[in-house]
C-alpha positions as CSV (number, residue, x, y, z in Angstrom):
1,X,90.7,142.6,214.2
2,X,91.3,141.1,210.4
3,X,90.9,143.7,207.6
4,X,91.8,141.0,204.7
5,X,95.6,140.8,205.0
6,X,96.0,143.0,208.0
7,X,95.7,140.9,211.5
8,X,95.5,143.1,214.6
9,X,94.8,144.2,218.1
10,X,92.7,147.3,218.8
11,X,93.7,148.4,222.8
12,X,91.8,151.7,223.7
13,X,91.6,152.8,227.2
14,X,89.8,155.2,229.5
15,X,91.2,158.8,230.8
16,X,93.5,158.5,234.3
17,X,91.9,159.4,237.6
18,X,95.2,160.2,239.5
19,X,96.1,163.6,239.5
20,X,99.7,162.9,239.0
21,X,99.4,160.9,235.9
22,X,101.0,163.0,233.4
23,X,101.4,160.0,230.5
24,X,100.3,156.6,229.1
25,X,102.4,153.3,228.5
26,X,100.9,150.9,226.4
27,X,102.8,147.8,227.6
28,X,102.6,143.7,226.2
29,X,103.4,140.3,226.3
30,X,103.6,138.3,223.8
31,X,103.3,134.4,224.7
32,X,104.8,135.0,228.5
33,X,107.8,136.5,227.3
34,X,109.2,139.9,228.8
35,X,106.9,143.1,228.3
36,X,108.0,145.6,226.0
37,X,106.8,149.2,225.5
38,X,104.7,149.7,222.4
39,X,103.0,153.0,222.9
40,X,103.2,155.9,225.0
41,X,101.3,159.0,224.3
42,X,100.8,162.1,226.6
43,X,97.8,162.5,229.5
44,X,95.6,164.5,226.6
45,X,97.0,162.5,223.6
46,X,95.1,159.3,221.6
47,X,94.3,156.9,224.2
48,X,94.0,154.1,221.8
49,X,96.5,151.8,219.3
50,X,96.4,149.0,216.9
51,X,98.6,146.7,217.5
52,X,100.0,145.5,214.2
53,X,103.0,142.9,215.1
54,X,100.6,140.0,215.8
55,X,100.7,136.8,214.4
56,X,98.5,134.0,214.2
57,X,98.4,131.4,217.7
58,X,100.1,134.2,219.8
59,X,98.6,134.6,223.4
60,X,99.5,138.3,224.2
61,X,99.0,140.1,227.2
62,X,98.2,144.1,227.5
63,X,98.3,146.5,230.0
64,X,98.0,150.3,230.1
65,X,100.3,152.6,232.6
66,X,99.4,155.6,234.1
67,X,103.1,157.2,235.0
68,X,104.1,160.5,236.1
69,X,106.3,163.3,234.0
70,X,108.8,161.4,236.0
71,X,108.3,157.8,235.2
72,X,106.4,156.5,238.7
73,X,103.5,154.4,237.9
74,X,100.6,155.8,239.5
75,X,97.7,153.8,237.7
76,X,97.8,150.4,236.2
77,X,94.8,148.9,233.8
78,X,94.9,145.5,233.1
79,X,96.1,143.0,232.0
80,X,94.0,142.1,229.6
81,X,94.7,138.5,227.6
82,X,93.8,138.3,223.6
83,X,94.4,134.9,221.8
84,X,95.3,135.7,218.2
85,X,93.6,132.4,216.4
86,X,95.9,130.1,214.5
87,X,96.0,130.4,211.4
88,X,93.2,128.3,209.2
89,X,94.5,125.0,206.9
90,X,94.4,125.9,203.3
91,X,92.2,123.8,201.2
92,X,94.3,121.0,199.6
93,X,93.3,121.4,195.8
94,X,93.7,117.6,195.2
């Protein structure tokens, strides 16, 4: 997604099936590196995020977590790979 200056990632996911899931981790990777947490909403909360902190060339992985009130994953979407494209040459004014 590229609204003029803004470059980003749009994840939106569909509702848990496991009774025990009580919350949502939005987790990522960003060119192989470590995932980190970037969203976490409740079972009944927004089950969608724009991902912001994206820059041109990246390869990031996303997947979603279903957890319990207690932390135990109980669902797991994903992963899900979006290439962010490099970033276009500017025209030499020559």
């Amino acid at each position: 997604l590229s609204t003029g200056d803004t470059l980003g990632v749009a994840c939106r996911w569909s509702a848990a099936t496991r009774p025990a899931a009580a919350r949502y981790h939005l987790i990522r990777s960003v060119d192989l590196a470590p995932r980190q947490r970037i969203y976490n909403v409740w079972l009944g909360g927004r089950r969608a995020h724009l991902d912001t902190d994206v820059k041109p060339g990246q390869s990031i992985r996303y997947a979603v977590l279903a957890v319990t009130s207690t932390g135990r994953v109980v669902s797991v979407g994903g992963p899900i790979v979006v290439a962010i494209p490099a970033a276009s040459p500017s025209a030499s004014t020559e």
